[in-house]
C-alpha positions as CSV (number, residue, x, y, z in Angstrom):
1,X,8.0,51.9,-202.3
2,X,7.8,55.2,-200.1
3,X,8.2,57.1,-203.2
4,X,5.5,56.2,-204.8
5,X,3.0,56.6,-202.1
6,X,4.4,60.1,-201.3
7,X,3.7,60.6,-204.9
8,X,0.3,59.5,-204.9
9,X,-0.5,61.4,-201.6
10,X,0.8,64.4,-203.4
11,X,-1.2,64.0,-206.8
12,X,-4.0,63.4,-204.7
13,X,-3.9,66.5,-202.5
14,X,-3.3,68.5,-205.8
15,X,-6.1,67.1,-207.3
16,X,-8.7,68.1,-204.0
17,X,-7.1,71.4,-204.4
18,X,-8.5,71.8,-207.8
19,X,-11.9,70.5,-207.2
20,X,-11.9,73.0,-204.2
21,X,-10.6,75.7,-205.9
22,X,-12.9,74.9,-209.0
23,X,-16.0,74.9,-206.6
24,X,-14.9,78.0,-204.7
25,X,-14.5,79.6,-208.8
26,X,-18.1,78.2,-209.4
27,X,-19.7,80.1,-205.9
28,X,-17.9,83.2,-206.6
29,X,-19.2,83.0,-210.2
30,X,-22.7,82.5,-209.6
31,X,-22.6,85.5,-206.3
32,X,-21.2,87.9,-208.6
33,X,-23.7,87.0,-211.0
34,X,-26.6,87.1,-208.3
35,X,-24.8,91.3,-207.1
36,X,-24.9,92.1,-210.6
37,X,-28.9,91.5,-211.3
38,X,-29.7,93.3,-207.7
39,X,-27.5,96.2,-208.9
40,X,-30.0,96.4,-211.9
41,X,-33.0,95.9,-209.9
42,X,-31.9,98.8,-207.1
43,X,-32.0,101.6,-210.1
44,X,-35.5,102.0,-208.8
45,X,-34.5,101.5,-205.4
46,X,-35.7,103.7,-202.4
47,X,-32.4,104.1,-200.9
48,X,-30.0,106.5,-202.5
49,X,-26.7,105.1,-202.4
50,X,-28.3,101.7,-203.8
51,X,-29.7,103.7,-206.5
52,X,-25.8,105.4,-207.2
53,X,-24.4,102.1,-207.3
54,X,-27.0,100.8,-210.1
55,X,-25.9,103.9,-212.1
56,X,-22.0,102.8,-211.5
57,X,-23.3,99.0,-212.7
58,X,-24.8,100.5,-215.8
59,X,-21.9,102.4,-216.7
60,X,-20.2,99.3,-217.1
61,X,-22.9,97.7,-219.2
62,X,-22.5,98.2,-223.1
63,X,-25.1,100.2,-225.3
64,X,-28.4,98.5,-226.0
65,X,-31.8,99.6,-226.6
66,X,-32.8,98.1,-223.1
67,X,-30.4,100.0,-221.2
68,X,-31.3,103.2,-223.0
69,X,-35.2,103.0,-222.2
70,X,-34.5,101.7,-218.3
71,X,-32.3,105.2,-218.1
72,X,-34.6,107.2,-219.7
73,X,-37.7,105.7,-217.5
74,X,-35.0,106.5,-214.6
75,X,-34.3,109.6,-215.5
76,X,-38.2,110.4,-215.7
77,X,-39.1,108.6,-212.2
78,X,-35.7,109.9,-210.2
79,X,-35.8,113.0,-207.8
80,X,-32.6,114.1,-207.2
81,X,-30.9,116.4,-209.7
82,X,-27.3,114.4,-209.1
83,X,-28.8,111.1,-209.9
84,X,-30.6,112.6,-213.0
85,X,-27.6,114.1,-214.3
86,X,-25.4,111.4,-213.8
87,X,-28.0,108.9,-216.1
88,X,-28.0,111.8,-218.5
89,X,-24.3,111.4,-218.9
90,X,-24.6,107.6,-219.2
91,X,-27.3,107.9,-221.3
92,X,-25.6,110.3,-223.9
93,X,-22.7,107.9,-224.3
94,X,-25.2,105.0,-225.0
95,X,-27.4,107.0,-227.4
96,X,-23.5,108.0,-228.7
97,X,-22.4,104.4,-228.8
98,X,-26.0,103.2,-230.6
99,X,-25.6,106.0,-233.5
100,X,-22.2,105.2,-234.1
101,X,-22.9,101.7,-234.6
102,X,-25.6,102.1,-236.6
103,X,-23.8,103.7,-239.1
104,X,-25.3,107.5,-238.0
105,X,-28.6,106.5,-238.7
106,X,-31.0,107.8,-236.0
């Protein structure tokens, strides 16, 4: 009989292990989530390095019309020539991006 009830102790921690891990999955899922739509939101931020790190998040983001008016309206609003250059970079690759998969059509 002691066996079985080490057994069943053991499936049963496993099985708490999983739900925790699972929920712990879920948290980190929905923070990441949460630090990606602030990244988008600091583009406009007042604070420099925020507004760097926003550029870094939308280098990672694919090629849609969206994206390509929020850089241009950043590139229009920001002051600082290293922030402005760096969204003209990742706005070239998206305009890039856009023509080529439209066929070249512009």
């Amino acid at each position: 009989m002691r066996p079985i009830q080490s057994m069943k102790k053991t499936v049963r921690t496993t099985g708490l292990l999983v739900v925790a891990a699972a929920a712990v999955g879920a948290v980190a899922a929905l923070l990441i989530r949460d630090q990606m739509s602030r990244h988008q939101r600091d583009l406009f931020s007042p604070y420099v390095l925020r507004r760097l790190a926003a550029l870094g998040h939308m280098a990672r983001e694919g090629a849609t019309v969206p994206n390509i008016t929020l850089l241009r309206d950043f590139i229009a609003w920001e002051p600082r020539r290293m922030l402005r250059n760096r969204a003209q970079v990742l706005l070239g690759r998206m305009e890039e991006e856009v023509g080529a998969s439209s066929g070249g059509v512009s």
